[in-house]
FIKOLZA-1660 file (N, C-alpha, C; in steps of 0.1 Angstrom, whole numbers, plus 5000, padded with zeros to 4 digits):
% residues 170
   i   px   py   pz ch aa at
   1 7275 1439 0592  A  X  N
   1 7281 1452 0593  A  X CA
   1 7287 1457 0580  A  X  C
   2 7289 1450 0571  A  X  N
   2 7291 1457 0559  A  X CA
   2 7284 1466 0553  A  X  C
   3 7271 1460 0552  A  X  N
   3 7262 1474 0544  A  X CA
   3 7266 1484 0548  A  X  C
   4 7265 1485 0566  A  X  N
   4 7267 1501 0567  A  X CA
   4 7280 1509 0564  A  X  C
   5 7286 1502 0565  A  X  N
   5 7303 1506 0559  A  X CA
   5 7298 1510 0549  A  X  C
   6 7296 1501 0537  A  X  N
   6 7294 1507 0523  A  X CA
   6 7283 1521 0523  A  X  C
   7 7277 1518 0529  A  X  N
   7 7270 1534 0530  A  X CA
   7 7274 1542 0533  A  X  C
   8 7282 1541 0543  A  X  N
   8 7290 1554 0550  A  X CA
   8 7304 1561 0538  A  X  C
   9 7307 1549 0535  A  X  N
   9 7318 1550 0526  A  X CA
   9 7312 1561 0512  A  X  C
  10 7303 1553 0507  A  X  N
  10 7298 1556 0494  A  X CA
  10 7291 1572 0493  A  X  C
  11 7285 1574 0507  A  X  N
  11 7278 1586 0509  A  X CA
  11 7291 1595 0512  A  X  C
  12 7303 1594 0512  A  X  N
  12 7312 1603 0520  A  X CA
  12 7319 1606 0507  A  X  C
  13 7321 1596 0495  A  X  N
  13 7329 1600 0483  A  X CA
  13 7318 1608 0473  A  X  C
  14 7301 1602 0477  A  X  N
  14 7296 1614 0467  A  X CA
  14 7293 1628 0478  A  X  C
  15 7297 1630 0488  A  X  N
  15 7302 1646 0491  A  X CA
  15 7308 1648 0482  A  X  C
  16 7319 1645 0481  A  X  N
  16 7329 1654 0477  A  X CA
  16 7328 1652 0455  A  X  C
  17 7324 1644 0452  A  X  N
  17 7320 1641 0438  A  X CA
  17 7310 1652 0433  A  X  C
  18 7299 1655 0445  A  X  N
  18 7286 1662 0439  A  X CA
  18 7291 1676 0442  A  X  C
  19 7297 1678 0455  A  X  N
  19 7302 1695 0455  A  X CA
  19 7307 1699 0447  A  X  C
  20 7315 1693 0440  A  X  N
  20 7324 1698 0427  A  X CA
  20 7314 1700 0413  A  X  C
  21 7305 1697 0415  A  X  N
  21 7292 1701 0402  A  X CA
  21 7283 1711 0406  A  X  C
  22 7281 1714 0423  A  X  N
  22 7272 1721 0428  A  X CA
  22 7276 1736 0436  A  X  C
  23 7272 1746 0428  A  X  N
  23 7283 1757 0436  A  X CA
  23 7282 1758 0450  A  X  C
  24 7289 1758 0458  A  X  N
  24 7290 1760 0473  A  X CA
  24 7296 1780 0477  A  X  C
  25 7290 1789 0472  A  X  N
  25 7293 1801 0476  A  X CA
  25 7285 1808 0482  A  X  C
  26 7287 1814 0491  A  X  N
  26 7277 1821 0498  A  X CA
  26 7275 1831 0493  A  X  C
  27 7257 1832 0488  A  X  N
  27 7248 1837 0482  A  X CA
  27 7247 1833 0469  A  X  C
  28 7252 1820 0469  A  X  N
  28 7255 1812 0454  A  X CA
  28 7249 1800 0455  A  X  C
  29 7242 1797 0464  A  X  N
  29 7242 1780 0466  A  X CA
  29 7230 1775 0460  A  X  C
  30 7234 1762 0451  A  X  N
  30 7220 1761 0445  A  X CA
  30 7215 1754 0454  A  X  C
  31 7203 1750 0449  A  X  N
  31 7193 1741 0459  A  X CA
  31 7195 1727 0458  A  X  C
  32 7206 1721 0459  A  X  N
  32 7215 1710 0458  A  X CA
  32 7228 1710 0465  A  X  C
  33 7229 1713 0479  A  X  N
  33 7240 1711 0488  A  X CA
  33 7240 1695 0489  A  X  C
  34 7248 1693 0488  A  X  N
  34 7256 1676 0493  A  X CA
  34 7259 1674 0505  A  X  C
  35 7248 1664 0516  A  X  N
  35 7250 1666 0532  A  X CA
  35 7250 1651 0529  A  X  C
  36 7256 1642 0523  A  X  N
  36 7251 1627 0521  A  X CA
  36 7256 1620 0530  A  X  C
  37 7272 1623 0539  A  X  N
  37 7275 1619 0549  A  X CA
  37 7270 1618 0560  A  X  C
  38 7261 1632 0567  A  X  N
  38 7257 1630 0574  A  X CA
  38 7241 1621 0576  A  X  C
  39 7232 1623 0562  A  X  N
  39 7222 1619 0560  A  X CA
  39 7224 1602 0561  A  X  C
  40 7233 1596 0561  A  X  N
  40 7239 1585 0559  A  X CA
  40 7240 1579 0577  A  X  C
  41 7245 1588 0584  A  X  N
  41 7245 1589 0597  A  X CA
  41 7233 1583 0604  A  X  C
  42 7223 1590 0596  A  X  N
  42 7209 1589 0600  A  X CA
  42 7201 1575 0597  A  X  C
  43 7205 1573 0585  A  X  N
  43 7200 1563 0581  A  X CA
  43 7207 1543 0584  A  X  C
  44 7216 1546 0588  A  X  N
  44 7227 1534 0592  A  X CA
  44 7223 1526 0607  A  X  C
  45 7218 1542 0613  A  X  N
  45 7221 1537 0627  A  X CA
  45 7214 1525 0635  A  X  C
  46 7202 1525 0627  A  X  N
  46 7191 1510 0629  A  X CA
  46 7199 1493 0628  A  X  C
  47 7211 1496 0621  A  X  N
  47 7222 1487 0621  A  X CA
  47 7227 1485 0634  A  X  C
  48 7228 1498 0637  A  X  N
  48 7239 1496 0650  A  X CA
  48 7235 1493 0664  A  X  C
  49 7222 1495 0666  A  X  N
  49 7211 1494 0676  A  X CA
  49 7220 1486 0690  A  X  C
  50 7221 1474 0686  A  X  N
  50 7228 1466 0696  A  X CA
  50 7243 1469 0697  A  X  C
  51 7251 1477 0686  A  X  N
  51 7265 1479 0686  A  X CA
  51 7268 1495 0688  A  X  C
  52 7259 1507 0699  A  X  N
  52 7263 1521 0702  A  X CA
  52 7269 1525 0701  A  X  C
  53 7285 1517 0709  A  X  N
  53 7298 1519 0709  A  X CA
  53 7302 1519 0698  A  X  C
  54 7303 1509 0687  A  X  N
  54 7310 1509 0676  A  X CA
  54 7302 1521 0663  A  X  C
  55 7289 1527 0670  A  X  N
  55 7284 1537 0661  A  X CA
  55 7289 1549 0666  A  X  C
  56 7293 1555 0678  A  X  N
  56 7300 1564 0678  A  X CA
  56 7317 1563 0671  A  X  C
  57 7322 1551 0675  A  X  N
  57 7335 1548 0672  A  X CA
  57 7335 1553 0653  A  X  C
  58 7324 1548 0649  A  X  N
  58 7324 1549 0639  A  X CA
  58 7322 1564 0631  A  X  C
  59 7310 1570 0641  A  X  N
  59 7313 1580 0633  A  X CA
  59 7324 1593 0640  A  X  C
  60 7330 1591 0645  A  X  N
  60 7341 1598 0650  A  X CA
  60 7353 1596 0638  A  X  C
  61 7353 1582 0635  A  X  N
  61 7367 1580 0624  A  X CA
  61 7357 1585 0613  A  X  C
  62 7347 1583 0612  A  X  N
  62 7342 1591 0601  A  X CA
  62 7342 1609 0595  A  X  C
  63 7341 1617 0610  A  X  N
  63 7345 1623 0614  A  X CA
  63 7359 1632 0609  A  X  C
  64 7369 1623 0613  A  X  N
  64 7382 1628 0609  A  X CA
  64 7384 1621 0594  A  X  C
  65 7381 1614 0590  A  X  N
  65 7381 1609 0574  A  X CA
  65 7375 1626 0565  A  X  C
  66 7362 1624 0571  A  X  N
  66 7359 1640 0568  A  X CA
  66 7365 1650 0564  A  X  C
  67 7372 1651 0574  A  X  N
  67 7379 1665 0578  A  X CA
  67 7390 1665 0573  A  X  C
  68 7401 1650 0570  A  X  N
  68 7409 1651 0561  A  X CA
  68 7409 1653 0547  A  X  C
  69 7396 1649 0545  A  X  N
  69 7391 1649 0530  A  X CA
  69 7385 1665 0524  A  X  C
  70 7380 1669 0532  A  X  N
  70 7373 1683 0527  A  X CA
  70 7374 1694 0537  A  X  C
  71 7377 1693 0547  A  X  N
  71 7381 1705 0555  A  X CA
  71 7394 1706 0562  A  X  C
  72 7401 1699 0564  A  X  N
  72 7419 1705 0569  A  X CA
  72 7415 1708 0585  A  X  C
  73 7409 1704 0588  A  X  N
  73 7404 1711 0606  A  X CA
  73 7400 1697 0611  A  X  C
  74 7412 1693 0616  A  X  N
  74 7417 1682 0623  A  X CA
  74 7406 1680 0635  A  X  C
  75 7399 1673 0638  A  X  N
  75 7387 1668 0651  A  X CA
  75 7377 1678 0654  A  X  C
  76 7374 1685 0639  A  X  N
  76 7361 1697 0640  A  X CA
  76 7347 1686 0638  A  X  C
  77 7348 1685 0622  A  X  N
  77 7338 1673 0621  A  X CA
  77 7338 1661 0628  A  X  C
  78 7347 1659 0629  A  X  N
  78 7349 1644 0639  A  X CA
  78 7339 1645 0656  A  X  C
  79 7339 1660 0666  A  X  N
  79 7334 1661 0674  A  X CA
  79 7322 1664 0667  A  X  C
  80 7316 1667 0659  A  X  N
  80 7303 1673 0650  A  X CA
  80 7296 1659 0649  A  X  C
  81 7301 1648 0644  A  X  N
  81 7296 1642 0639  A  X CA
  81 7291 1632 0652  A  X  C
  82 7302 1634 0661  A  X  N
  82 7297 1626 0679  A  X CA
  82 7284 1634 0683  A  X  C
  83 7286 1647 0683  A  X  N
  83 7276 1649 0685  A  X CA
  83 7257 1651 0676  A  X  C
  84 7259 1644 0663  A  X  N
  84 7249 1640 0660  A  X CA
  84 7246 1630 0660  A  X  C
  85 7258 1615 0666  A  X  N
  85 7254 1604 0666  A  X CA
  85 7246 1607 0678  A  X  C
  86 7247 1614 0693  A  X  N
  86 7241 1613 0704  A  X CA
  86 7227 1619 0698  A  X  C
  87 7226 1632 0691  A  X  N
  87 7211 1633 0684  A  X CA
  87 7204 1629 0680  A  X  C
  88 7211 1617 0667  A  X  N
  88 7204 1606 0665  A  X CA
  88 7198 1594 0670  A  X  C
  89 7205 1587 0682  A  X  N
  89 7201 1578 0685  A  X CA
  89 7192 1584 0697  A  X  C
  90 7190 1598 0700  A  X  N
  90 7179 1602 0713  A  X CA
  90 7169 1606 0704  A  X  C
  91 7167 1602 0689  A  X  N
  91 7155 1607 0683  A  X CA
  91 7151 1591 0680  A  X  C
  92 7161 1581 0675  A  X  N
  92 7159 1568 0671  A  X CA
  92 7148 1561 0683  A  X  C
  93 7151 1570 0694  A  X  N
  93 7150 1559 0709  A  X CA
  93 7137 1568 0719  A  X  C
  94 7134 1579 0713  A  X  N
  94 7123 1584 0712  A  X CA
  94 7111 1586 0703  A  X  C
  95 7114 1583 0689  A  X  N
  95 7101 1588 0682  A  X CA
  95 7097 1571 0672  A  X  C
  96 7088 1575 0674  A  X  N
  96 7081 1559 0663  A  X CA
  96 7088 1563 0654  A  X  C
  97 7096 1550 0646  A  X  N
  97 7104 1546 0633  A  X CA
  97 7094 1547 0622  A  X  C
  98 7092 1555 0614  A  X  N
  98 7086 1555 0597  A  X CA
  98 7092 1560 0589  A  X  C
  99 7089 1560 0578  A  X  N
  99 7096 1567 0563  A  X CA
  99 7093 1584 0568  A  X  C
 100 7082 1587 0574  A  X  N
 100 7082 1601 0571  A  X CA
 100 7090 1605 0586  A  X  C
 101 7094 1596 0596  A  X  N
 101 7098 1599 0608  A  X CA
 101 7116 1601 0608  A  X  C
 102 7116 1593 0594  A  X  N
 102 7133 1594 0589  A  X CA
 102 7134 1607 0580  A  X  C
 103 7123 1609 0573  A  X  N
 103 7129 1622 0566  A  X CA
 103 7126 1636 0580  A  X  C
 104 7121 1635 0591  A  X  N
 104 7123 1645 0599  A  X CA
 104 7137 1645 0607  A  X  C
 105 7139 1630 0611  A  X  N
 105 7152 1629 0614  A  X CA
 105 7165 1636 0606  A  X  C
 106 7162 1632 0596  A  X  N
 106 7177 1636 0585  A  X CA
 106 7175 1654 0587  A  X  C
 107 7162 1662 0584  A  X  N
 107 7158 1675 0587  A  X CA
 107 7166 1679 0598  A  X  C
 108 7167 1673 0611  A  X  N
 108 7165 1683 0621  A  X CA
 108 7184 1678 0622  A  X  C
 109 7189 1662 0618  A  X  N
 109 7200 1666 0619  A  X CA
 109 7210 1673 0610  A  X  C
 110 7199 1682 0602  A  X  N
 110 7212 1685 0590  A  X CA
 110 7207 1702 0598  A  X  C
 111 7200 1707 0605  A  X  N
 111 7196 1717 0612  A  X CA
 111 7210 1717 0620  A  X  C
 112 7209 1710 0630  A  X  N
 112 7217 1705 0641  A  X CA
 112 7232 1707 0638  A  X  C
 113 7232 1702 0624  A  X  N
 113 7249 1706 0622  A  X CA
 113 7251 1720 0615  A  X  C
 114 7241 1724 0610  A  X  N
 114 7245 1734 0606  A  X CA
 114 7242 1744 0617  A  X  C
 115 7233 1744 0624  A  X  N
 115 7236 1751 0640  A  X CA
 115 7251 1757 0646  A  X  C
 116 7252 1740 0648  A  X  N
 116 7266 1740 0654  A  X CA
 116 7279 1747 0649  A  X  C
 117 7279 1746 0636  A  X  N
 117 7286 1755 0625  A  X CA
 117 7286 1766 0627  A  X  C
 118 7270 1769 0629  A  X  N
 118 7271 1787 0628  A  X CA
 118 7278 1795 0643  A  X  C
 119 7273 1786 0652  A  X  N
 119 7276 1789 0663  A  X CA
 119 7295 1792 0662  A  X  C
 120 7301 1780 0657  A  X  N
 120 7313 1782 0661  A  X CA
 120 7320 1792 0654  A  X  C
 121 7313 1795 0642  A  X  N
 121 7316 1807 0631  A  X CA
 121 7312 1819 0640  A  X  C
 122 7306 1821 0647  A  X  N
 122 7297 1831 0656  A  X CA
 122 7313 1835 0670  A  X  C
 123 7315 1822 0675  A  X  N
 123 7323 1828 0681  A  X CA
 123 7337 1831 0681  A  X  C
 124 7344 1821 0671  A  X  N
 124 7353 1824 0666  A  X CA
 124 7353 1837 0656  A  X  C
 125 7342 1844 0649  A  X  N
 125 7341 1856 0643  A  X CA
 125 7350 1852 0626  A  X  C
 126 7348 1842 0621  A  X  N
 126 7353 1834 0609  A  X CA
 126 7350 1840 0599  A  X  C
 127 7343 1845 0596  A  X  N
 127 7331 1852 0583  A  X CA
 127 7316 1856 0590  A  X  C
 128 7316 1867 0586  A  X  N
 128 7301 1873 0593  A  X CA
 128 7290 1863 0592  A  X  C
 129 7287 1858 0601  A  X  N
 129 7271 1853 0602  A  X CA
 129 7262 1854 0606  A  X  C
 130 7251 1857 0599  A  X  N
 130 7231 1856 0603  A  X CA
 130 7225 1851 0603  A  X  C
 131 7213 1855 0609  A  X  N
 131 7209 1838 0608  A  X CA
 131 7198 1837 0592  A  X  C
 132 7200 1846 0587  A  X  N
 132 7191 1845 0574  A  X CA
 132 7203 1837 0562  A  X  C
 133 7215 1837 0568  A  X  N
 133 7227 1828 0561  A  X CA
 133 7222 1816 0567  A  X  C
 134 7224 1814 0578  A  X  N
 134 7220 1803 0583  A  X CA
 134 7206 1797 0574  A  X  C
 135 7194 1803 0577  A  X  N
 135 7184 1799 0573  A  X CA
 135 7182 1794 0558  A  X  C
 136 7191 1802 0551  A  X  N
 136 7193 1804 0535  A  X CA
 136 7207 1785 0530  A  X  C
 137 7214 1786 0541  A  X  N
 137 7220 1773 0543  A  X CA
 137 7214 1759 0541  A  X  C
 138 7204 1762 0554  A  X  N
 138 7199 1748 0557  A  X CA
 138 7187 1748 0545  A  X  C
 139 7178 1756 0539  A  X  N
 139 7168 1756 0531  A  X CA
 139 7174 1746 0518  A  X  C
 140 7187 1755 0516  A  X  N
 140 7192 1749 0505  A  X CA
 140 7201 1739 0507  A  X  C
 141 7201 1730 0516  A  X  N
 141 7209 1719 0514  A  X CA
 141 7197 1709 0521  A  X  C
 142 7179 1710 0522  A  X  N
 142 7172 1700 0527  A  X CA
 142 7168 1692 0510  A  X  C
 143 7164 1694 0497  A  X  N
 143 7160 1692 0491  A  X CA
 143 7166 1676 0488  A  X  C
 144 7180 1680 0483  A  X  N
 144 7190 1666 0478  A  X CA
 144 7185 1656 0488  A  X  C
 145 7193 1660 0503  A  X  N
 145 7194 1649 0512  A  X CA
 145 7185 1648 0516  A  X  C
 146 7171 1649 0517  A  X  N
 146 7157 1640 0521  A  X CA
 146 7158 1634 0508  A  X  C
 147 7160 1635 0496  A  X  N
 147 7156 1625 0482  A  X CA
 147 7169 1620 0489  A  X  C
 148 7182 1620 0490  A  X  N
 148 7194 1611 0488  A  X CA
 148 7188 1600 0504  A  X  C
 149 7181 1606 0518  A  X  N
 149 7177 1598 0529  A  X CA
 149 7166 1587 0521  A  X  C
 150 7153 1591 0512  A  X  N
 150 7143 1584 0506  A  X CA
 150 7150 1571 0502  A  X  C
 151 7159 1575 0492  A  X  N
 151 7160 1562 0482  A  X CA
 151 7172 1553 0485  A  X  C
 152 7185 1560 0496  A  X  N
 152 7190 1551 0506  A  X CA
 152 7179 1538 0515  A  X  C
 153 7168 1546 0518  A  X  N
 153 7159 1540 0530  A  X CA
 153 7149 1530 0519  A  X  C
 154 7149 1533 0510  A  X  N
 154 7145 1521 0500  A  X CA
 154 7151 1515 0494  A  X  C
 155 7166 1515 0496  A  X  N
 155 7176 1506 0489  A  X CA
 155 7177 1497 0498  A  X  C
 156 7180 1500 0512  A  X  N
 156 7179 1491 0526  A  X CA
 156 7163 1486 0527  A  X  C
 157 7151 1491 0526  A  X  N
 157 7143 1480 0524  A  X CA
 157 7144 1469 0511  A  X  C
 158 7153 1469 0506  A  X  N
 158 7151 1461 0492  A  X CA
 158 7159 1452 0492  A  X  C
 159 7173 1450 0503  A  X  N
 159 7179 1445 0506  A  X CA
 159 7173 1427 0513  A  X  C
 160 7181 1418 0514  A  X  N
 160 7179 1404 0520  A  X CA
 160 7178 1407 0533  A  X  C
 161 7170 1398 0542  A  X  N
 161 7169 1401 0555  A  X CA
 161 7182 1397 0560  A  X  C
 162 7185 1389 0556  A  X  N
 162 7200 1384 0564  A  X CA
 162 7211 1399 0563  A  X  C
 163 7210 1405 0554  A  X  N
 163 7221 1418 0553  A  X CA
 163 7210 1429 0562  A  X  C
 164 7199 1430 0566  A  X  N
 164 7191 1443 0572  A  X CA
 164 7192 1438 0582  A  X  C
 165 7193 1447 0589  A  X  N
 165 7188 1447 0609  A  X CA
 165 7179 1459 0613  A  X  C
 166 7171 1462 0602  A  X  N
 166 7158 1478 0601  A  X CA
 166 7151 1472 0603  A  X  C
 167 7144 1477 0614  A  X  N
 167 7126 1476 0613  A  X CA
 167 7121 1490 0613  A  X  C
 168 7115 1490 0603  A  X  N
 168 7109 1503 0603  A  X CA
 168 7090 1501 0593  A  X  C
 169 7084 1508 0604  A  X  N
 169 7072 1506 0608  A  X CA
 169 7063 1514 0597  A  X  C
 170 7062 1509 0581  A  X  N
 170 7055 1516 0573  A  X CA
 170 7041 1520 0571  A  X  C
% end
Protein backbone atom coordinates (compact mmCIF):
# COMPACT_ATOMS: atom_id res chain seq x y z
CA UNK A 1 0.00 0.00 0.00
CA UNK A 2 2.69 2.42 -0.18
CA UNK A 3 3.21 2.94 -3.74
CA UNK A 4 -0.09 4.10 -4.04
CA UNK A 5 0.16 6.64 -1.35
CA UNK A 6 3.18 7.88 -3.00
CA UNK A 7 1.41 8.36 -6.10
CA UNK A 8 -1.47 9.91 -4.82
CA UNK A 9 0.69 12.14 -2.77
CA UNK A 10 3.21 12.97 -5.47
CA UNK A 11 0.46 13.52 -8.25
CA UNK A 12 -1.49 16.01 -5.82
CA UNK A 13 1.77 18.28 -5.07
CA UNK A 14 2.61 18.41 -8.83
CA UNK A 15 -1.12 19.95 -9.33
CA UNK A 16 -0.39 22.54 -7.65
CA UNK A 17 3.60 22.95 -8.63
CA UNK A 18 2.70 22.67 -12.51
CA UNK A 19 -0.48 25.16 -12.33
CA UNK A 20 1.73 27.77 -11.13
CA UNK A 21 3.84 27.52 -14.55
CA UNK A 22 0.68 26.86 -16.65
CA UNK A 23 -1.88 29.69 -17.21
CA UNK A 24 -5.24 28.54 -15.90
CA UNK A 25 -7.57 31.53 -17.38
CA UNK A 26 -10.37 31.20 -19.29
CA UNK A 27 -9.67 31.64 -22.85
CA UNK A 28 -6.07 31.42 -21.70
CA UNK A 29 -5.38 27.90 -21.16
CA UNK A 30 -2.59 26.39 -22.57
CA UNK A 31 -2.56 22.90 -23.77
CA UNK A 32 -1.00 21.76 -20.45
CA UNK A 33 -3.82 21.69 -17.67
CA UNK A 34 -2.55 19.68 -14.60
CA UNK A 35 -5.35 16.96 -13.78
CA UNK A 36 -2.47 14.56 -12.19
CA UNK A 37 -4.64 13.93 -9.17
CA UNK A 38 -7.22 12.68 -10.66
CA UNK A 39 -5.31 10.75 -13.49
CA UNK A 40 -3.55 9.16 -10.45
CA UNK A 41 -7.02 8.06 -9.30
CA UNK A 42 -7.14 6.04 -12.33
CA UNK A 43 -4.15 4.65 -12.37
CA UNK A 44 -3.74 3.36 -8.46
CA UNK A 45 -6.90 1.69 -8.40
CA UNK A 46 -5.53 -1.87 -9.66
CA UNK A 47 -3.85 -1.72 -6.14
CA UNK A 48 -6.91 -1.48 -4.49
CA UNK A 49 -8.89 -4.29 -6.19
CA UNK A 50 -9.31 -6.37 -2.99
CA UNK A 51 -9.29 -3.09 -0.59
CA UNK A 52 -12.77 -0.84 -2.39
CA UNK A 53 -13.39 0.46 0.89
CA UNK A 54 -10.07 1.82 1.70
CA UNK A 55 -10.13 3.24 -2.16
CA UNK A 56 -13.01 5.28 -1.68
CA UNK A 57 -11.88 6.14 1.98
CA UNK A 58 -9.03 7.16 0.21
CA UNK A 59 -10.03 9.17 -2.27
CA UNK A 60 -12.53 11.08 -0.23
CA UNK A 61 -9.49 12.27 2.20
CA UNK A 62 -7.97 12.91 -0.98
CA UNK A 63 -10.69 14.78 -1.87
CA UNK A 64 -10.76 17.25 1.03
CA UNK A 65 -6.74 17.43 1.04
CA UNK A 66 -7.65 18.80 -2.43
CA UNK A 67 -9.94 21.21 -1.61
CA UNK A 68 -7.87 22.49 1.23
CA UNK A 69 -5.05 22.90 -0.87
CA UNK A 70 -6.39 24.54 -4.06
CA UNK A 71 -9.99 25.29 -3.72
CA UNK A 72 -11.39 26.56 -0.20
CA UNK A 73 -14.75 24.55 -0.90
CA UNK A 74 -14.88 22.31 1.87
CA UNK A 75 -16.35 18.51 0.56
CA UNK A 76 -16.84 19.84 -3.26
CA UNK A 77 -13.78 17.76 -4.56
CA UNK A 78 -13.97 15.40 -1.89
CA UNK A 79 -17.75 14.30 -3.24
CA UNK A 80 -16.19 14.68 -6.97
CA UNK A 81 -13.66 12.58 -6.38
CA UNK A 82 -16.19 9.59 -4.73
CA UNK A 83 -17.82 9.97 -7.43
CA UNK A 84 -15.03 9.11 -9.87
CA UNK A 85 -13.84 6.43 -7.70
CA UNK A 86 -17.42 4.69 -8.39
CA UNK A 87 -16.66 5.58 -12.37
CA UNK A 88 -13.56 4.06 -12.13
CA UNK A 89 -13.91 0.98 -10.69
CA UNK A 90 -17.40 0.36 -13.01
CA UNK A 91 -14.91 0.93 -16.06
CA UNK A 92 -11.91 -1.24 -14.16
CA UNK A 93 -14.74 -4.05 -13.70
CA UNK A 94 -16.15 -3.73 -17.06
CA UNK A 95 -13.58 -3.18 -19.82
CA UNK A 96 -10.45 -5.45 -20.61
CA UNK A 97 -7.30 -3.87 -18.69
CA UNK A 98 -4.61 -2.47 -21.51
CA UNK A 99 -2.30 0.50 -21.95
CA UNK A 100 -4.67 1.91 -24.48
CA UNK A 101 -7.83 0.94 -22.18
CA UNK A 102 -6.07 3.19 -19.40
CA UNK A 103 -5.50 6.08 -21.54
CA UNK A 104 -9.48 5.96 -22.35
CA UNK A 105 -10.05 5.53 -18.77
CA UNK A 106 -8.06 8.61 -17.59
CA UNK A 107 -10.07 10.46 -20.92
CA UNK A 108 -13.54 9.84 -19.94
CA UNK A 109 -12.61 10.37 -16.22
CA UNK A 110 -11.08 13.72 -16.69
CA UNK A 111 -14.62 14.29 -19.07
CA UNK A 112 -16.55 13.16 -16.01
CA UNK A 113 -15.16 15.65 -13.69
CA UNK A 114 -15.21 18.26 -15.69
CA UNK A 115 -18.88 17.51 -16.57
CA UNK A 116 -19.71 17.61 -13.09
CA UNK A 117 -18.11 21.01 -12.70
CA UNK A 118 -19.90 22.43 -15.39
CA UNK A 119 -23.00 21.23 -14.24
CA UNK A 120 -22.69 22.69 -10.78
CA UNK A 121 -21.40 26.05 -12.31
CA UNK A 122 -24.66 25.70 -14.55
CA UNK A 123 -26.75 25.67 -11.57
CA UNK A 124 -25.39 27.58 -9.18
CA UNK A 125 -24.98 30.30 -12.17
CA UNK A 126 -21.01 30.85 -10.88
CA UNK A 127 -19.58 32.30 -14.12
CA UNK A 128 -21.35 31.87 -17.43
CA UNK A 129 -20.94 28.51 -18.97
CA UNK A 130 -21.03 26.64 -22.51
CA UNK A 131 -20.41 24.00 -23.47
CA UNK A 132 -17.78 25.17 -26.18
CA UNK A 133 -16.00 26.29 -22.56
CA UNK A 134 -16.52 23.15 -21.55
CA UNK A 135 -15.31 21.45 -24.57
CA UNK A 136 -12.35 23.99 -24.94
CA UNK A 137 -11.57 22.82 -21.03
CA UNK A 138 -11.43 19.23 -21.38
CA UNK A 139 -9.45 19.43 -25.03
CA UNK A 140 -6.95 21.40 -23.16
CA UNK A 141 -6.28 19.59 -20.19
CA UNK A 142 -6.24 15.74 -22.13
CA UNK A 143 -2.73 16.23 -23.66
CA UNK A 144 -0.40 16.37 -20.17
CA UNK A 145 -2.57 13.80 -18.27
CA UNK A 146 -2.66 10.92 -20.87
CA UNK A 147 1.44 11.44 -21.14
CA UNK A 148 1.48 12.13 -17.07
CA UNK A 149 -1.31 8.36 -17.07
CA UNK A 150 1.49 6.69 -19.87
CA UNK A 151 4.67 7.03 -17.95
CA UNK A 152 3.00 6.62 -14.31
CA UNK A 153 1.59 3.22 -15.97
CA UNK A 154 5.21 2.50 -16.91
CA UNK A 155 6.81 3.44 -13.83
CA UNK A 156 4.35 0.81 -12.14
CA UNK A 157 5.22 -1.71 -14.79
CA UNK A 158 8.93 -1.29 -13.91
CA UNK A 159 8.41 -1.67 -10.39
CA UNK A 160 9.22 -5.34 -8.24
CA UNK A 161 6.42 -7.61 -8.21
CA UNK A 162 6.41 -7.76 -4.60
CA UNK A 163 5.51 -3.62 -4.54
CA UNK A 164 2.78 -4.25 -7.88
CA UNK A 165 -0.67 -5.80 -7.54
CA UNK A 166 -1.35 -4.70 -11.69
CA UNK A 167 -2.12 -6.92 -14.12
CA UNK A 168 -2.52 -5.35 -16.98
CA UNK A 169 -2.96 -7.28 -20.25
CA UNK A 170 -0.37 -5.78 -22.87
Amino acid sequence: MVVPVIILVVSLFLDGILSNFFPYVVGNLSLFTPMFTIVSLVVVYPFFIKKIKFYFISCFILGIVYDFMYTNLLFYNAIFFLGLAVIIMFLYRNIRLTWISILLFISLTIVSYECMNAIIILIFQLVPMTFYRLLYKILHSLLLNLLYGEVLYFVIRLLPKKYKRISINS
